[in-house]
Legacy VTK file of the C-alpha trace (Angstrom):
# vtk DataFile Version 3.0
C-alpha trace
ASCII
DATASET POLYDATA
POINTS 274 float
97.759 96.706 107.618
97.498 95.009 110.517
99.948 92.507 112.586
98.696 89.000 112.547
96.889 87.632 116.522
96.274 91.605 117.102
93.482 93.061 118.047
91.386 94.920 115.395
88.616 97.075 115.784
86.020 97.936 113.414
84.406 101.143 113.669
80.701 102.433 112.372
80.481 105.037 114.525
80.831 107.764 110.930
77.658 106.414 109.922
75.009 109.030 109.394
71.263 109.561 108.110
70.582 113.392 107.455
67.036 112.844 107.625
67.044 110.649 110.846
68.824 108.134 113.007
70.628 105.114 112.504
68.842 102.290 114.649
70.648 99.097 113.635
74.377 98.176 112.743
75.179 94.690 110.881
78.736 93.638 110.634
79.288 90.637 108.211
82.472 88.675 107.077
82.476 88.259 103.442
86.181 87.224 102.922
89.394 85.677 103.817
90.253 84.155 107.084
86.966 83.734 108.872
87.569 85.451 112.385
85.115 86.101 115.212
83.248 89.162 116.214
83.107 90.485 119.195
79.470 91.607 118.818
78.290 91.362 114.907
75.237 94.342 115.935
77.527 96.561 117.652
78.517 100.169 116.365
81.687 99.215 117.367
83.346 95.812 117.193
86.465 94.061 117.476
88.061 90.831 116.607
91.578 89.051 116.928
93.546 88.994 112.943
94.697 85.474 112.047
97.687 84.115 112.242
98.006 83.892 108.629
98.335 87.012 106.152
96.001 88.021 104.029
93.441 90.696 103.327
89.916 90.261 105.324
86.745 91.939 104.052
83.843 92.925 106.194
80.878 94.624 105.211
78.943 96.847 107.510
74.847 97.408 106.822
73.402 100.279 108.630
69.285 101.127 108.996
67.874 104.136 109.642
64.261 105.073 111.461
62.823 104.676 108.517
64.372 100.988 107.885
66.438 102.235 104.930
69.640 100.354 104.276
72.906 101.574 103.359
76.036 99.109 103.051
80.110 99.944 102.811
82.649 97.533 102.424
86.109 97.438 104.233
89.348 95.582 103.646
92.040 94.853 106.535
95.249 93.155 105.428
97.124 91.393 107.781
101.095 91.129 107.790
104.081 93.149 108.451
104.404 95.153 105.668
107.956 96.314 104.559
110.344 95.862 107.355
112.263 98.953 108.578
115.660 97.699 107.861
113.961 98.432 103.785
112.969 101.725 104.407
115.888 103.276 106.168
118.419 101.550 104.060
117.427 99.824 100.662
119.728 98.134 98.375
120.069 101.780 96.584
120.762 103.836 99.284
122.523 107.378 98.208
123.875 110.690 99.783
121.316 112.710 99.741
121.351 117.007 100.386
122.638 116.909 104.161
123.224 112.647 104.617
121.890 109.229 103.274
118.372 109.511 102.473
116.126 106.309 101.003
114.445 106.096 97.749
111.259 105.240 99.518
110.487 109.205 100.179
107.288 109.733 99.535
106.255 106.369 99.271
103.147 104.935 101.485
104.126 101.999 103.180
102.892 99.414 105.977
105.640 98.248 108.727
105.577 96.763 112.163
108.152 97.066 114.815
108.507 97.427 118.846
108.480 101.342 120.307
111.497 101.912 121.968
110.675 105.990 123.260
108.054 108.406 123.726
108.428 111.978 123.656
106.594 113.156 126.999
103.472 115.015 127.753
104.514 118.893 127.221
106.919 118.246 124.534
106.139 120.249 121.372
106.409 116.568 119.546
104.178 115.121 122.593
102.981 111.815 121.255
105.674 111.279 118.201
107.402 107.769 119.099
110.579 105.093 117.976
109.756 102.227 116.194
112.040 98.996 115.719
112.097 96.347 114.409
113.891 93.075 116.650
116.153 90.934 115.720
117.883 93.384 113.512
121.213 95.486 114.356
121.574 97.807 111.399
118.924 100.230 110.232
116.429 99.030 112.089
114.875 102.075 113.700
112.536 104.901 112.557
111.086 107.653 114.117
107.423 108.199 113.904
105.608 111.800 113.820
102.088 111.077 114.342
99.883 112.917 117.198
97.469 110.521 117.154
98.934 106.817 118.136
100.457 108.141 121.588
101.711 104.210 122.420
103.733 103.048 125.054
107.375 101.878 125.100
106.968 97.664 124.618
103.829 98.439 122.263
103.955 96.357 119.305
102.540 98.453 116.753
102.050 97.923 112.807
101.416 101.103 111.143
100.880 102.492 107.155
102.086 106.133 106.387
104.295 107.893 104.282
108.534 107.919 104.549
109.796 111.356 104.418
113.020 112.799 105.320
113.129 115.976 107.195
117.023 117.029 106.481
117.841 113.675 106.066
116.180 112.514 108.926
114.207 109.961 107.794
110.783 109.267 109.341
106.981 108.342 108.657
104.403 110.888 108.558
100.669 111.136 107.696
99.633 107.645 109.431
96.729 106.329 107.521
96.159 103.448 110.217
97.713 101.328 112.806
97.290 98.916 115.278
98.922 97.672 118.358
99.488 94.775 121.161
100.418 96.158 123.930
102.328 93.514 125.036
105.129 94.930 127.532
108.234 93.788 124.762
111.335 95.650 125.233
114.796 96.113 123.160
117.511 95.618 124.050
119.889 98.273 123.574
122.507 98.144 120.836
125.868 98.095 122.416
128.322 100.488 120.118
130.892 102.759 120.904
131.098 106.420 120.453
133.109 106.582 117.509
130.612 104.018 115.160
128.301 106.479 115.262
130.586 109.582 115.181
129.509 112.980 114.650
129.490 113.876 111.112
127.570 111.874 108.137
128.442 108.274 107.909
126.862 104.931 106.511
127.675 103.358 109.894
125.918 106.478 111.593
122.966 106.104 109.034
122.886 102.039 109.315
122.338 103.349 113.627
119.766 106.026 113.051
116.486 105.575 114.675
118.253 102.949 117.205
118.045 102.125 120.059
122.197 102.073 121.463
124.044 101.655 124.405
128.073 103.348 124.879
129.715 102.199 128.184
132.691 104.145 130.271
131.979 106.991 128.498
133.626 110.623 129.137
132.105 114.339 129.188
134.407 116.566 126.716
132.708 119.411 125.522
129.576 121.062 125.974
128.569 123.777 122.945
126.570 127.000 122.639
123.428 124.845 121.683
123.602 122.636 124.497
125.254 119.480 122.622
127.104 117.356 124.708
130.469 115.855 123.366
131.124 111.927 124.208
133.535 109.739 123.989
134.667 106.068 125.398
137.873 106.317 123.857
137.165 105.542 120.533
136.572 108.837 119.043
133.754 111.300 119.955
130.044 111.756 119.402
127.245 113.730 120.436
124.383 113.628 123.268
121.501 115.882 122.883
118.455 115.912 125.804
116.177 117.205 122.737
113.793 113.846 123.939
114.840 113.517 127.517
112.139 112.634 129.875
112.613 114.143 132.436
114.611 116.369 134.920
118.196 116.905 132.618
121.358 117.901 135.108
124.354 119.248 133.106
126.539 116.366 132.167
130.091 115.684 133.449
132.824 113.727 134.316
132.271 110.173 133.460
129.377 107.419 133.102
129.268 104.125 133.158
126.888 103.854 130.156
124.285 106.142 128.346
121.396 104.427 126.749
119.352 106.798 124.210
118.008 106.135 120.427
119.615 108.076 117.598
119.321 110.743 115.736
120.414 113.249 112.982
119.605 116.932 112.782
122.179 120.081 112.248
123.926 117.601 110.107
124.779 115.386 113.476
124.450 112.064 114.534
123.510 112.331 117.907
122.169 109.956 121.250
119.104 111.307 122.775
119.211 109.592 126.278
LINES 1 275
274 0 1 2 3 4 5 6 7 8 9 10 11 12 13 14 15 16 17 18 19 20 21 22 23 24 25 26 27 28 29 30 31 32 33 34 35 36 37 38 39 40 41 42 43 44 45 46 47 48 49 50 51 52 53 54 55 56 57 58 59 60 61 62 63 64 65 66 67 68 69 70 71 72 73 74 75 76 77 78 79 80 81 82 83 84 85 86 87 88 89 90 91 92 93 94 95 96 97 98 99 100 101 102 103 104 105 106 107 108 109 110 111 112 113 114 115 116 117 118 119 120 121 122 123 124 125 126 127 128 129 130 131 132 133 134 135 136 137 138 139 140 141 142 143 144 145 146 147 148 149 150 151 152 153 154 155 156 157 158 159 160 161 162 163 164 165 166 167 168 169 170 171 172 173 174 175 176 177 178 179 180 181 182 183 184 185 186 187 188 189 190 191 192 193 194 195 196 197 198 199 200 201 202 203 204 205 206 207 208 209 210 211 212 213 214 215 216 217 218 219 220 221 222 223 224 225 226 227 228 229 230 231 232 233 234 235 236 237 238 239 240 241 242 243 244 245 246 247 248 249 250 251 252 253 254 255 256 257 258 259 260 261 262 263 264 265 266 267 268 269 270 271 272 273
């Protein structure tokens, strides 16, 4: 799946003959959408997906030395998929061992969203990423283990893997294939105050998990054995971990004027990782 006006890129580069070499490449349209080719004899090639959705089908003819010909066939679908705010909370949503967990575990699906964070060179997740999707304010974030992708924050990226939920944590693993446009977008931070997300399970902590948020005027209580940080503007408390900090962390204290971080649940706790 791939988002429509992104660039694709067609690769050939597998191809093989055990008894030789491959001389020649051939890459030919044979459905949908007719797009253009970067280079139709190139090993590699690329082109820009429609505007439209709809599956494209390309076929790719290889020759070897000995001007044998072998042909595969490939299918790109262009769209968006399923949108996050489906994954992380469908219409059947339920308490699941440690929080709200979807139905969708286990299920492969495509989706498309904006990254919001990057966990930094030398973390033991380097690579593993935020998507969400804009325009939405309630369960509209995901978190994304893959090794593989390593995007930027602003990258539009569609993706197809499988949901899981790690503790009720729910993510997508085992990335099939993606693409992306890096394009620079941002999000802009969901404003909310401590006690909407709260500490302990919730449906308004699960409708925020994967977010990007913003609290504001925001006080230092408590700092645990385990390094959580206790937060609160008032409203009620909630916890800041630095689990995906970039960066140089500094104990917290006293008071800030706002914390921006995306959300997430593990120890059976909601928590802001700045």
């Amino acid at each position: 799946m791939v988002a429509p006006e992104t660039v694709v890129t067609l690769n050939g580069s597998g191809s093989y003959d055990p008894n030789g070499n491959i001389i020649a490449y051939e890459w030919t349209q044979t459905g949908g959408t007719v797009v253009t080719l970067l280079d139709e004899e190139a090993e590699i090639t690329a082109f820009t997906a429609p505007s439209t959705n709809g599956d494209l089908v390309f076929k790719l003819t290889v020759y070897d030395n000995d001007l044998n010909a072998a042909i595969d066939e490939i299918t790109i679908s262009v769209g968006y998929g399923t949108p996050i705010q489906d994954i992380q909370c469908p219409s059947d949503l339920s308490q699941g061992t440690y929080c709200y967990e979807t139905s969708m575990a286990g299920d492969e699906v495509s989706t498309y969203g904006v990254v919001t964070h990057v966990l930094a060179a030398g973390h033991s997740s380097e690579g593993n990423f935020f998507l969400q999707q804009p325009g939405v304010d309630e369960c509209a974030g995901i978190y994304i283990r893959d090794f593989d992708i390593v995007p930027n924050v602003g990258d539009e990226l569609t993706l197809t893997g499988t949901v899981n939920e790690y503790y009720s944590f729910t993510q997508i693993i085992d990335v099939t294939s993606s693409s992306s446009s890096p394009t620079g977008n941002s999000i802009t931070p969901l404003a909310i105050t401590t006690a909407t997300l709260g500490i302990d399970c919730s449906l308004e902590g699960e409708e925020l998990e994967g977010m990007l948020v913003k609290v504001n005027n925001v006080t230092v209580e408590d700092i645990d054995e385990f390094g959580n940080v206790q937060i609160n503007d008032g409203s009620g408390p909630t916890l800041m971990d630095d689990y995906y900090f970039d960066g140089g962390w500094s104990t917290p204290s006293g008071t800030y004027a706002s914390i921006i971080g995306v959300v997430g649940y593990s120890y059976s706790e909601f928590k802001i990782y700045p």
